[in-house]
C-alpha positions as CSV (number, residue, x, y, z in Angstrom):
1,X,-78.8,17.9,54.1
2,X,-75.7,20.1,54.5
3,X,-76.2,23.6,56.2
4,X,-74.8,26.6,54.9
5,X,-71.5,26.0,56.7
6,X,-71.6,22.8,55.8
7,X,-72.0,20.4,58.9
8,X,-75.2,18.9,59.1
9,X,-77.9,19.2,62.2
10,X,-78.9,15.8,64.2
11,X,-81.8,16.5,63.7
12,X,-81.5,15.4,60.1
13,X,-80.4,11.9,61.4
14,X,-82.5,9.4,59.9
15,X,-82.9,5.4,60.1
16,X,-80.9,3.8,58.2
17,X,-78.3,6.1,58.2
18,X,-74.9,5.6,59.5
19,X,-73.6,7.3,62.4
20,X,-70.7,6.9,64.6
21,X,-71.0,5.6,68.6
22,X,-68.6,6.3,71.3
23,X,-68.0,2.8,72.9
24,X,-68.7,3.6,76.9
25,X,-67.4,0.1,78.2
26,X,-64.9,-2.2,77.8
27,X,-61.8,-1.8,77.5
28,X,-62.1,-0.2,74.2
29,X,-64.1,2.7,75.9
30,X,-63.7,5.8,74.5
31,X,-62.9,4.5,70.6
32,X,-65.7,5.5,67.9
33,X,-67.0,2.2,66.5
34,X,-69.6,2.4,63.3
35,X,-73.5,1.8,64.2
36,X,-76.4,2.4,62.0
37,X,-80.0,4.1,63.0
38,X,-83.1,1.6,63.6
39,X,-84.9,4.1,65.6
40,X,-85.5,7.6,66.3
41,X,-87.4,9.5,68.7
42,X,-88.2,13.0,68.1
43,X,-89.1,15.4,70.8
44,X,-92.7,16.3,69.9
45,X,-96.2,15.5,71.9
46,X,-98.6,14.9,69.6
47,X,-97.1,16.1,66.5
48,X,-95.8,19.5,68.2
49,X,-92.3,20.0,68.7
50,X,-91.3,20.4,72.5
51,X,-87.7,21.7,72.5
52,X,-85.2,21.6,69.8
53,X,-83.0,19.1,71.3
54,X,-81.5,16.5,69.2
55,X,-83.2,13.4,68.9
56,X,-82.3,10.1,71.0
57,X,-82.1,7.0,68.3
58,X,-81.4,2.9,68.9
59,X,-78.3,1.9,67.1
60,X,-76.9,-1.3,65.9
61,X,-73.3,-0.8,66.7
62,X,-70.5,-3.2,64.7
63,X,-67.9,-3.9,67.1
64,X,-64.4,-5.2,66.9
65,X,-65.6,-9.1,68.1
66,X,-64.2,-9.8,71.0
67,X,-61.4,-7.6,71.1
68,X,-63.9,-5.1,72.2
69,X,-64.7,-7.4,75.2
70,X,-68.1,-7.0,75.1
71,X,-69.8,-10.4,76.1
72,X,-73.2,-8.7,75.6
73,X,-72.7,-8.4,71.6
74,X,-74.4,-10.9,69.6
75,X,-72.9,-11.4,66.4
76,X,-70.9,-8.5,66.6
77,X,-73.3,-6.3,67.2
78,X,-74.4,-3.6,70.1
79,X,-77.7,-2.6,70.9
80,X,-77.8,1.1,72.3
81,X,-81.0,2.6,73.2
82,X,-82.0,6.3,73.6
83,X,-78.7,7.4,72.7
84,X,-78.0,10.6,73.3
85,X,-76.0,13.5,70.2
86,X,-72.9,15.0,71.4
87,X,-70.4,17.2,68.7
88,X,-67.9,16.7,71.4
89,X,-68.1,13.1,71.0
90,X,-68.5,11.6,75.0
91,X,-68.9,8.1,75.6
92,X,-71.8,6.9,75.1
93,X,-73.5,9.1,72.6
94,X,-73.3,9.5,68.6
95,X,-72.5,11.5,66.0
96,X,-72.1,12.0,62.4
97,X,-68.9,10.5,60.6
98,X,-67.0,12.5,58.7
99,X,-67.7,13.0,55.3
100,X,-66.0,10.3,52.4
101,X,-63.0,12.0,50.5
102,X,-63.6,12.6,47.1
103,X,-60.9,10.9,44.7
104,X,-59.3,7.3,44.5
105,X,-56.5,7.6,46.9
106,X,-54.9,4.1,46.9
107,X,-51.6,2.7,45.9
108,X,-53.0,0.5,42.8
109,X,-54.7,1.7,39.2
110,X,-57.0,-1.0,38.7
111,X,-60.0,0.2,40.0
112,X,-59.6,4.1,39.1
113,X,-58.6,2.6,35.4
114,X,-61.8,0.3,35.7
115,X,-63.5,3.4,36.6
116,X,-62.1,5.9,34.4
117,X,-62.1,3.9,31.0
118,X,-64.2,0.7,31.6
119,X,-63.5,-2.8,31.2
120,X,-61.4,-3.6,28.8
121,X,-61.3,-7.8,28.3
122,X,-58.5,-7.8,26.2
123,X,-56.3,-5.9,28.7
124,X,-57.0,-9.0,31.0
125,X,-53.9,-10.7,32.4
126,X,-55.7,-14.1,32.0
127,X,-56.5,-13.6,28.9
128,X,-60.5,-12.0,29.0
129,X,-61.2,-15.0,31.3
130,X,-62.6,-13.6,33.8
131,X,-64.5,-16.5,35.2
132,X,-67.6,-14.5,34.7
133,X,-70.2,-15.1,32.7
C-alpha cells in the first residue's frame, strides 16, 4: 500500500514480494541485485509490537552467476538472512524497487498493437500460422 506521499513503509513488505538487495561481497559489492521475500520477522513479543522498526526478512537473491563471484550461490541464488531495511540503500540490506513505468516504451509495435487491438491472424506475416494450436 502506497502512503499519502506515495512511497511505501517496510513494514508493508510481505513474502513473496520482490525487493531489491545490496550485494555486500564480491566484487560486485555495492550493486543492487533482485531477491524475493521467503521470510519476515516482525518485531512483536507475543503478538505486541515492541518498536516500530522495520522488519528483518530472508531473501532469495538472483545473482549475476558467476560474474558476481560468489561461490556460495547455488543455482544462482543467495540466501540472506535477518536482513536489515535501509532507504539509503547500504550493503547488505534491502529495499523496495522502484515502481514499473506506466506505458510501452520500446522501439517495436508488435506487442503495444497486440495489446491495443488484439490478434489479428490475418495480419500474420506467415500467413495465420502461428504454430499454435
Amino acid at each position: 500500500m502506497d502512503t499519502p506521499t506515495g512511497t511505501r513503509t517496510p513494514q508493508e513488505v510481505s513474502i513473496g514480494q520482490f525487493v531489491n538487495y545490496v550485494l555486500d561481497q564480491g566484487p560486485n559489492a555495492g550493486q543492487v541485485r533482485p531477491a524475493i521475500v521467503v521470510n519476515k520477522f516482525d518485531n512483536t513479543t507475543g503478538g505486541k509490537a515492541t518498536d516500530s522498526s522495520p522488519p528483518r526478512v530472508n531473501l532469495q537473491v538472483f545473482i549475476d552467476g558467476m560474474n558476481d563471484g560468489l561461490d556460495t550461490a547455488e543455482g544462482g541464488l543467495l540466501w540472506k538472512t535477518s536482513t536489515h531495511y535501509s532507504p539509503d540503500k547500504e550493503a547488505g540490506t534491502w529495499h523496495f524497487m522502484a515502481p514499473a513505468t506506466t506505458g510501452y516504451t520500446g522501439q517495436g509495435t508488435a506487442v503495444k498493437d497486440l495489446v491495443t487491438n488484439g490478434y489479428d491472424r490475418s495480419r500474420s506475416p506467415e500467413g495465420g500460422r502461428t504454430g499454435l494450436v
